[in-house]
C-alpha positions in Angstrom: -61.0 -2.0 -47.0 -61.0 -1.1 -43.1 -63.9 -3.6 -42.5 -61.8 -6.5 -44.5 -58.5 -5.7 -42.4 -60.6 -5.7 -39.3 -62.1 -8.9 -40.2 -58.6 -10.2 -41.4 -56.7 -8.9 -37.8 -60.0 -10.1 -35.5 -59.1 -14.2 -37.2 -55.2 -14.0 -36.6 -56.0 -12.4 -32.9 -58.4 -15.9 -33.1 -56.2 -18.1 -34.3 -53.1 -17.0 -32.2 -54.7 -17.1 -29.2 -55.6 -20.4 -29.8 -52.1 -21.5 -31.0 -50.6 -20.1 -27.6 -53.7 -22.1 -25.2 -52.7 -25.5 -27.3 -49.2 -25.0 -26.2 -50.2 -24.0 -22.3 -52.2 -27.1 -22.5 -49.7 -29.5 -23.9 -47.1 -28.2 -21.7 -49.1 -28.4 -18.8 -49.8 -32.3 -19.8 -46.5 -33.0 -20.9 -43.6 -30.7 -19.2 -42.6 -31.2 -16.2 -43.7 -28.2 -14.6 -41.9 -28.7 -11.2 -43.9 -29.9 -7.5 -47.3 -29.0 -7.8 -47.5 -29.2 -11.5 -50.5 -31.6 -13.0 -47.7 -33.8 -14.3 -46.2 -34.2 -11.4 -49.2 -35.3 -8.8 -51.2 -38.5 -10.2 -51.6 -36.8 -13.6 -54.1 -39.7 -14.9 -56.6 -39.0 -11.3 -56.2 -35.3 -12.0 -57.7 -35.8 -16.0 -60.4 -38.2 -14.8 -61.0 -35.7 -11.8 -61.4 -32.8 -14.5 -63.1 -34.7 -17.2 -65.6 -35.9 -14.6 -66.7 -32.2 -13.6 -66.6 -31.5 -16.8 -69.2 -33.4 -18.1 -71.1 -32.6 -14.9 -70.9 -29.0 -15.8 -71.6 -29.2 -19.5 -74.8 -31.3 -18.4 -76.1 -28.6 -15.9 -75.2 -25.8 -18.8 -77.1 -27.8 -21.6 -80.3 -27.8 -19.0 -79.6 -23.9 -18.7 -79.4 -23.7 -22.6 -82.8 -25.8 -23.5 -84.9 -24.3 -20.7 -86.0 -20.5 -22.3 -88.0 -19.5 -19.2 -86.8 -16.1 -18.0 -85.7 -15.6 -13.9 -87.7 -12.8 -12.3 -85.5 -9.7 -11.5 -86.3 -10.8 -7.9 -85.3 -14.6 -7.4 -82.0 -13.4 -9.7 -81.5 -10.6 -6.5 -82.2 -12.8 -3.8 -80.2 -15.9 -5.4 -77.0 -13.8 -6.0 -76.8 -11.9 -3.0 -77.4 -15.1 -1.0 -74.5 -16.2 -3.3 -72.1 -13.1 -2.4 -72.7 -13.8 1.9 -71.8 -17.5 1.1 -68.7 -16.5 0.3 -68.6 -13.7 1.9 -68.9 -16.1 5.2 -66.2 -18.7 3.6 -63.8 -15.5 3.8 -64.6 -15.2 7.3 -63.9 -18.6 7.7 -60.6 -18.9 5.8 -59.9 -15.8 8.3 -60.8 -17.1 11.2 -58.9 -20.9 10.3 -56.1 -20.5 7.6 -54.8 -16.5 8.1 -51.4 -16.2 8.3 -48.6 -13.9 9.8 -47.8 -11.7 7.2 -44.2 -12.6 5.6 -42.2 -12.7 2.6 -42.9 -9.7 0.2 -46.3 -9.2 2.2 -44.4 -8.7 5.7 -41.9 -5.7 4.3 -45.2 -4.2 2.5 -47.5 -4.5 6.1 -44.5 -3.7 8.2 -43.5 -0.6 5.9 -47.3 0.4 6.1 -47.4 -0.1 10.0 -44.2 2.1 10.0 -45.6 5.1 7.3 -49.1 5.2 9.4 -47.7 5.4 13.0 -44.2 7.5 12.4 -44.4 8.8 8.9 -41.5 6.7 7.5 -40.7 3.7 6.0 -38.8 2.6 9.2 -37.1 -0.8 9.0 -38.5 -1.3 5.2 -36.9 2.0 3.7 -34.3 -0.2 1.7 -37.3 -3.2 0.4 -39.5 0.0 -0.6 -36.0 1.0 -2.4 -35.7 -2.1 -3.9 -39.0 -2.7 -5.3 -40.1 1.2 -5.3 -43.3 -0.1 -7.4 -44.2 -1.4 -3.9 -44.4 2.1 -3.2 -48.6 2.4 -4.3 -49.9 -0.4 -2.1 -47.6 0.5 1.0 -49.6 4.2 0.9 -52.7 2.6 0.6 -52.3 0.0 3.1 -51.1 2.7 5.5 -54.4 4.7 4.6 -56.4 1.8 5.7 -54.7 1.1 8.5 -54.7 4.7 9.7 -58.6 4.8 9.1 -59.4 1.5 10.9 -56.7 1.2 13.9 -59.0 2.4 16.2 -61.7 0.0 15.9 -60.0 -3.4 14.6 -56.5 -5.1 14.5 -54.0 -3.8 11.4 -53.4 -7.6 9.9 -57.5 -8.0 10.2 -58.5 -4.6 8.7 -56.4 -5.7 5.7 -57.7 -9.2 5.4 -61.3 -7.7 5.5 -60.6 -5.1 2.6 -58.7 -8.2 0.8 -62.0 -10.1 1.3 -64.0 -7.2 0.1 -62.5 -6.8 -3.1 -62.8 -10.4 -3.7 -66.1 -10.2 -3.2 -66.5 -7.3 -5.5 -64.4 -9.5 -8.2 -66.9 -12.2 -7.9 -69.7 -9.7 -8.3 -68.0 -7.5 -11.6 -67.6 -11.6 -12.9 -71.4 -12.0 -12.4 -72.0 -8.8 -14.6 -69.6 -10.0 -16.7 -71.1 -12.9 -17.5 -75.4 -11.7 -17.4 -73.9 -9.0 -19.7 -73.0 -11.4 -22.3 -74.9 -14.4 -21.7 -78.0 -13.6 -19.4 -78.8 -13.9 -15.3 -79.3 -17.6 -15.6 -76.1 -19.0 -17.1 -74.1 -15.7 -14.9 -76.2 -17.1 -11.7 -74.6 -20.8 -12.8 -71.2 -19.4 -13.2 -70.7 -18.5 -9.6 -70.6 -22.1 -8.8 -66.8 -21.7 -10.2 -65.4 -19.3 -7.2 -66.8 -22.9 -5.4 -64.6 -25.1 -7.5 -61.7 -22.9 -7.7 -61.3 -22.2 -4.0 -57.5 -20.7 -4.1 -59.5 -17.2 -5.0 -61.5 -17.5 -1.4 -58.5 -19.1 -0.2 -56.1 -15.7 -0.8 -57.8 -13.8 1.7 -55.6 -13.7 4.0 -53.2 -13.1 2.0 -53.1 -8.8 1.6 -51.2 -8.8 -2.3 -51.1 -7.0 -5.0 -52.6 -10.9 -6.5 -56.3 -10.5 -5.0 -56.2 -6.5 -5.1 -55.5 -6.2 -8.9 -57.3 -8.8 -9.8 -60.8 -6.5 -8.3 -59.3 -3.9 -10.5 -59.0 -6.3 -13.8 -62.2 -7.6 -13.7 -63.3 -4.1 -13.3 -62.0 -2.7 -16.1 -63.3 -5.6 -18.2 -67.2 -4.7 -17.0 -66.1 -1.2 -17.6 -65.2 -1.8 -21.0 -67.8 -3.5 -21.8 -70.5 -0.7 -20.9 -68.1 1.3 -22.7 -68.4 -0.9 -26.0 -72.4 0.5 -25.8 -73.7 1.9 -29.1 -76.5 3.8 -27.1 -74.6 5.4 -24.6 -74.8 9.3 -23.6 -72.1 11.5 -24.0 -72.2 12.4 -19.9 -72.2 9.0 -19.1 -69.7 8.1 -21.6 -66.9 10.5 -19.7 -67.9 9.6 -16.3 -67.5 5.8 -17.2 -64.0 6.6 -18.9 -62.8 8.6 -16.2 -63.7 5.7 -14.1 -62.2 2.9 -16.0 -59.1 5.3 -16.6 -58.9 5.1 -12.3 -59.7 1.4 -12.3 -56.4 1.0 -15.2 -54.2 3.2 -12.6 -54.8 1.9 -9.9 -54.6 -1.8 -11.1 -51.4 -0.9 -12.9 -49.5 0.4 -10.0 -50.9 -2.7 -7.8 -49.4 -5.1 -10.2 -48.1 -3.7 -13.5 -49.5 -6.7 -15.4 -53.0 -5.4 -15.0 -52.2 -2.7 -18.4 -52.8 -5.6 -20.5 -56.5 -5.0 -20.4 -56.0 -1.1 -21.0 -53.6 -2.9 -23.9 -56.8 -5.1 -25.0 -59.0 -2.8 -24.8 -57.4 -0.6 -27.3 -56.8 -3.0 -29.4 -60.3 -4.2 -29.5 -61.5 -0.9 -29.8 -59.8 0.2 -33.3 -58.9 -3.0 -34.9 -61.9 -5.6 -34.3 -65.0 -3.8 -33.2 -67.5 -3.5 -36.2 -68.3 -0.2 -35.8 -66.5 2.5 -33.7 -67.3 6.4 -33.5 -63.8 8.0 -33.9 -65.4 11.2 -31.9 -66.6 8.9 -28.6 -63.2 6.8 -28.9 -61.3 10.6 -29.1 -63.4 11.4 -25.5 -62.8 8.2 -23.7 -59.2 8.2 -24.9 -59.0 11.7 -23.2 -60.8 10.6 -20.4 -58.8 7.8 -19.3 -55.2 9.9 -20.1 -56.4 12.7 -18.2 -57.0 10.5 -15.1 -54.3 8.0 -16.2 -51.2 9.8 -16.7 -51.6 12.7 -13.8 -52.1 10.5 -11.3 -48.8 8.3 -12.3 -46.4 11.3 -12.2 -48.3 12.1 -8.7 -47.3 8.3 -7.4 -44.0 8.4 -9.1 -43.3 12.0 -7.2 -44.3 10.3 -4.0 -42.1 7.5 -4.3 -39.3 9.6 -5.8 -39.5 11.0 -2.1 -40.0 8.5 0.1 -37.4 6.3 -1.3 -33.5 6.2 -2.5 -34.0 5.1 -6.1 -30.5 4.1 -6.5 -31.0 1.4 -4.7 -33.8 0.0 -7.0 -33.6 -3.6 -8.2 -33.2 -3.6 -12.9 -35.9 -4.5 -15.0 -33.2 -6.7 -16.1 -32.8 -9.0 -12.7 -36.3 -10.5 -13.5 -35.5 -11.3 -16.7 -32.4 -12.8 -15.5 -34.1 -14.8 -13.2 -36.9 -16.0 -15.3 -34.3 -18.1 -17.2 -33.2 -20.7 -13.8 -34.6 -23.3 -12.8 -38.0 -23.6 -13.9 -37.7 -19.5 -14.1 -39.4 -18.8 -11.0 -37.6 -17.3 -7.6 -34.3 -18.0 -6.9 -32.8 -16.6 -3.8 -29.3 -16.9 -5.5 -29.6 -14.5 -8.0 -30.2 -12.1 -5.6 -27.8 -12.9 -3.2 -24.8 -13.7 -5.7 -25.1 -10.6 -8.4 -27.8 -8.3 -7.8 -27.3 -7.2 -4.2 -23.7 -6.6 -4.5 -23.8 -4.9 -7.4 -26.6 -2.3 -6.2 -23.9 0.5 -6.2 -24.4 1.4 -9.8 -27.4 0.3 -11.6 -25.7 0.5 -14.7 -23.1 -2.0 -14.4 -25.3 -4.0 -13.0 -27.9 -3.9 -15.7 -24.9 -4.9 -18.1 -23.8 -7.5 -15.9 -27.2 -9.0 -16.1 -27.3 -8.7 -19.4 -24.1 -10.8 -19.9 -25.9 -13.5 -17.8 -28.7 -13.6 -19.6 -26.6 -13.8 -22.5 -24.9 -16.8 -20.8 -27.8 -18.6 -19.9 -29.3 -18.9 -23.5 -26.1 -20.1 -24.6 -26.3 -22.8 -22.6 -29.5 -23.9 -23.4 -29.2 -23.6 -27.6 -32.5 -23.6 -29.6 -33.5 -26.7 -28.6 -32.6 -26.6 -25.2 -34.0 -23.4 -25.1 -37.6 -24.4 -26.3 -37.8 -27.1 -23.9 -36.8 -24.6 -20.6 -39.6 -22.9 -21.8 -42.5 -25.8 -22.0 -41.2 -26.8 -18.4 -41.5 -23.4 -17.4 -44.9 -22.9 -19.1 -45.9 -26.2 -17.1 -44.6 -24.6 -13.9 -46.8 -21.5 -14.5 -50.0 -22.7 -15.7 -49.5 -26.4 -14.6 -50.4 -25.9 -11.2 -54.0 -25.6 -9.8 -53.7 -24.5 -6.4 -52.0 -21.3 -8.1 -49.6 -21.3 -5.3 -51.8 -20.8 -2.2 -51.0 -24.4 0.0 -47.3 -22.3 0.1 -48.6 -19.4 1.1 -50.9 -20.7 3.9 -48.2 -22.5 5.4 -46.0 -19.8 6.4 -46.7 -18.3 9.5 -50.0 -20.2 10.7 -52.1 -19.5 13.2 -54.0 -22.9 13.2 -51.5 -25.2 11.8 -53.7 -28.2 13.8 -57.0 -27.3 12.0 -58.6 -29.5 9.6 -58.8 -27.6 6.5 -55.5 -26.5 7.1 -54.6 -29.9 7.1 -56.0 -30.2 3.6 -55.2 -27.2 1.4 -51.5 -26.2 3.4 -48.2 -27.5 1.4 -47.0 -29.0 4.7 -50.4 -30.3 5.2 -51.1 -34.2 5.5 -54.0 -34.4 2.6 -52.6 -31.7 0.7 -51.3 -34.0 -1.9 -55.6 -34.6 -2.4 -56.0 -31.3 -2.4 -53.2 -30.8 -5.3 -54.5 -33.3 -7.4 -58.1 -32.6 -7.5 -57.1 -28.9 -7.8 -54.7 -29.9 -11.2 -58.1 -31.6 -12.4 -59.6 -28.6 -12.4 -57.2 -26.6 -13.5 -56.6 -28.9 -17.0 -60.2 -29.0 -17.4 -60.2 -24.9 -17.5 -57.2 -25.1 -19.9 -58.7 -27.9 -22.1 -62.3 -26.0 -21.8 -60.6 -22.5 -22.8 -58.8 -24.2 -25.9 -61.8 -26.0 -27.7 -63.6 -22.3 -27.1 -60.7 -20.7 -28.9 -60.9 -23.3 -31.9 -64.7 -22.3 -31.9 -64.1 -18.9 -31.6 -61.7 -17.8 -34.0 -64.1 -15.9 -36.3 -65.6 -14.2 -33.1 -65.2 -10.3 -33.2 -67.2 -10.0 -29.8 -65.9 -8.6 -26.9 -64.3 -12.0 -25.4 -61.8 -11.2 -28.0 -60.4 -8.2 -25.3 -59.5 -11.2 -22.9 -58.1 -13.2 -25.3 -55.6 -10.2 -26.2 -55.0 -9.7 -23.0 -54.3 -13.0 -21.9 -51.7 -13.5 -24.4 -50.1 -10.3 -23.4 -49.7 -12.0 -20.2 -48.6 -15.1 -21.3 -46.1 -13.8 -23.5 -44.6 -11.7 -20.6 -44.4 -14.3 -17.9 -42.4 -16.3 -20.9 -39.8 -13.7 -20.6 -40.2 -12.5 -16.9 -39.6 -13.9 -13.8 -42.7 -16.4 -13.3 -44.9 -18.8 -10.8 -48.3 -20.0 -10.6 -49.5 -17.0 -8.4 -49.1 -14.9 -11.2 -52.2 -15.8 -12.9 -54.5 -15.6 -10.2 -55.5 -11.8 -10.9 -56.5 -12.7 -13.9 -58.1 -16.1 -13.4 -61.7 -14.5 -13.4 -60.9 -13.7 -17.0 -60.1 -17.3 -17.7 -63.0 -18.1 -16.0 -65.3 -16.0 -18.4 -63.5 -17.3 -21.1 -64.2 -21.2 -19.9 -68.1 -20.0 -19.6 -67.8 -18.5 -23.2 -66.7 -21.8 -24.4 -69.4 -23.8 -22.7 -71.7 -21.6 -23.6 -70.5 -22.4 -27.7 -69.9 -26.1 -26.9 -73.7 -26.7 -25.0 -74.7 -24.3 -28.7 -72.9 -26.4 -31.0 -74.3 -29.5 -29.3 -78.0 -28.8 -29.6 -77.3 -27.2 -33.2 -76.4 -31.1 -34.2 -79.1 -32.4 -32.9 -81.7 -29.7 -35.1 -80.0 -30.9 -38.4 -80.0 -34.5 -36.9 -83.6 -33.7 -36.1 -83.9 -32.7 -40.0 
């Protein structure tokens, strides 16, 4: 009975998740999903671009798929870590040529870090960090760092370099990820993606809670997977709960959206997995609260103290906001009926609520349902994932080349976008046919599919822009390899029975 609901539950998780990919897709091709959006930048170049790589890739994979030799442990070492100091030297290099002077939300963060290393306070941040008190996390830690590393290298530069780590240790969790599930020579392949999709390198310099949670996601998917083990001891069992149970904090209080994969994981855990040992899911559980749930009140206590909570920004503004424009930042909202009504939280929560309740109104059903392709196109639509506007503020080498080419306010930017959107509808595309072929799949891939649609059910409601996804383009990424890897499989299963 359990076996047939779990088999019942794993095909609607299957089918669902492919139901909300064909509409990301479609909206992405068809929406207008606002300035960098694939519709909006040579959208027929950008398809041939992506169909193009592609078939390039699916070639290279098939190779990979017919060729059963085994790599040595060595060559797998030596080609991965000469892999990881690639990129680690493109970081360098994005460092060196593209970093930025920290601004927007990343400026209050450093500056509010600069202030609680050197005097102890939030200084000139005291009423951001009241704002946006979930801010609170990464301002400690960034003052940690900065407090550990002033004496030897610049502030700004420390940061970038511990952005770049984690990166780097994203890449490598991805690689594990992947050898995990489909072996050293298809994982050793898949690092050829962080090539393609360079706005991951490309975020170095910028020190947000995008890059940092994004270490933590990926993480905790590797995490869970080792987890997942039948054969795994009961010591090493609690020290890889209480591990992944840190790794779910502090990705959580980086950027909240992160819980989806403690959400997934969950889910996976007690209503898909074949076969689960109620006792070892009871440890882990504990595990993970124990660590989980202490250290949140300890955070929340700390930022109780260091900040006036009265002044903290609704749930309910995002929410607000998520339904203008193309439901991405507005300055207005802020400026018109938030700030002035910071006073009392209250009334403000209910005035939002009225304007939300306006605001659908407006739209009706239809209207409604078409806001929300256009601002499904504006989220997933755009390739770059947001980065060209980043790099531009604030440059240091606005005359460089490469700046030139992946900057918004660069002069072969436009390139940049377009073969960026290629890519990007290629991944969607590639993710979708995997989800049609998967549908039956009760394997661990189903975590990411859970929580990827926890994530894009939430940005449908919140507040939303292409940089959103970027923590938790990795996971896309594994998925996209999962659906080669079935594709290349179904490919050379035809040609057997044609064989026959």
């Amino acid at each position: 009975m359990i076996e047939k609901f779990k088999n019942n539950f794993s095909r609607l998780i299957g089918w669902t998740f492919f139901l909300a990919f064909s509409i990301v897709t479609l909206s992405v091709l068809f929406a207008d999903g606002g300035i960098y959006s694939y519709n909006k930048n040579v959208p027929i170049l950008s398809f041939l671009i992506g169909t193009l790589v592609a078939a390039g890739l699916f070639l290279i994979y098939r190779k990979l798929e017919k060729n059963k030799k085994q790599i040595s442990r060595k060559k797998e070492i030596f080609i991965v870590s000469a892999a990881i100091l690639l990129f680690f030297a493109i970081g360098l290099f994005t460092i060196a040529v593209l970093r930025v002077s920290p601004s927007w939300d990343v400026g209050h963060i450093y500056e509010a870090a600069l202030s609680l290393a050197n005097n102890g306070d939030l200084g000139g941040e005291y009423s951001y960090v009241s704002n946006f008190p979930f801010q609170a996390f990464l301002v400690g830690v960034f003052a940690i760092i900065i407090k550990c590393t002033s004496w030897l290298i610049n502030p700004k530069l420390s940061l970038m370099l511990v952005n770049l780590l984690l990166i780097l240790g994203t890449i490598i969790f991805f690689y594990l990820i992947i050898r995990k599930t489909l072996g050293a020579k298809k994982a050793i392949f898949s690092l050829s993606l962080f090539l393609l999709f360079s706005p991951i390198l490309l975020y170095t310099v910028i020190f947000y809670t995008d890059t940092i949670s994004m270490f933590f996601i990926t993480g905790s998917v590797y995490l869970a997977l080792l987890l997942f083990e039948e054969k795994i001891s009961k010591i090493k069992l609690v020290i890889l709960s209480v591990i992944f149970g840190l790794f779910c904090f502090c990705g959580y209080q980086v950027k909240a959206t992160s819980i989806f994969i403690l959400i997934a994981t969950v889910i996976f855990a007690l209503l898909i997995k074949k076969k689960i040992n109620i006792k070892r899911f009871a440890i882990s559980a504990v595990c993970v609260i124990t660590v989980f749930v202490p250290l949140s009140l300890v955070v929340a206590s700390y930022t109780h103290r260091i900040t006036d909570r009265s002044l903290e920004v609704p749930k309910t503004h995002w929410i607000m906001q998520g339904l203008k424009g193309y439901g991405g930042f507005n300055m207005e909202d802020y400026t018109d009926i938030t700030y002035p009504g910071l006073g009392d939280k209250e009334e403000l929560s209910k005035r939002h609520i009225e304007e939300i309740k306006s605001r659908l109104g407006k739209y009706g059903p239809i209207g409604y349902v078409d806001f929300l392709s256009k601002k499904i196109s504006f989220t997933w639509g755009d390739g770059t994932y947001f980065v060209g506007d980043k790099l531009r503020r604030n440059p240091a080498h606005p005359e460089s080349l490469v700046y030139q080419i992946v900057s918004a306010d660069g002069n072969y930017f436009t390139s940049y976008n377009i073969w960026m959107n290629g890519l990007q509808i290629m991944l969607l595309i590639g993710i979708t046919i995997g989800a049609f072929l998967t549908r039956k799949d009760r394997s661990p891939m189903s975590l990411l599919k859970i929580a990827l649609m926890g994530l894009f059910m939430f940005l449908l409601a919140w507040e939303t822009r292409s940089r959103y996804l970027i923590n938790y383009l990795p996971i896309m990424l594994i998925l996209f390899i999962y659906s080669l890897d079935k594709i290349a499989q179904l490919k050379i299963s035809v040609n057997k029975k044609h064989i026959k």
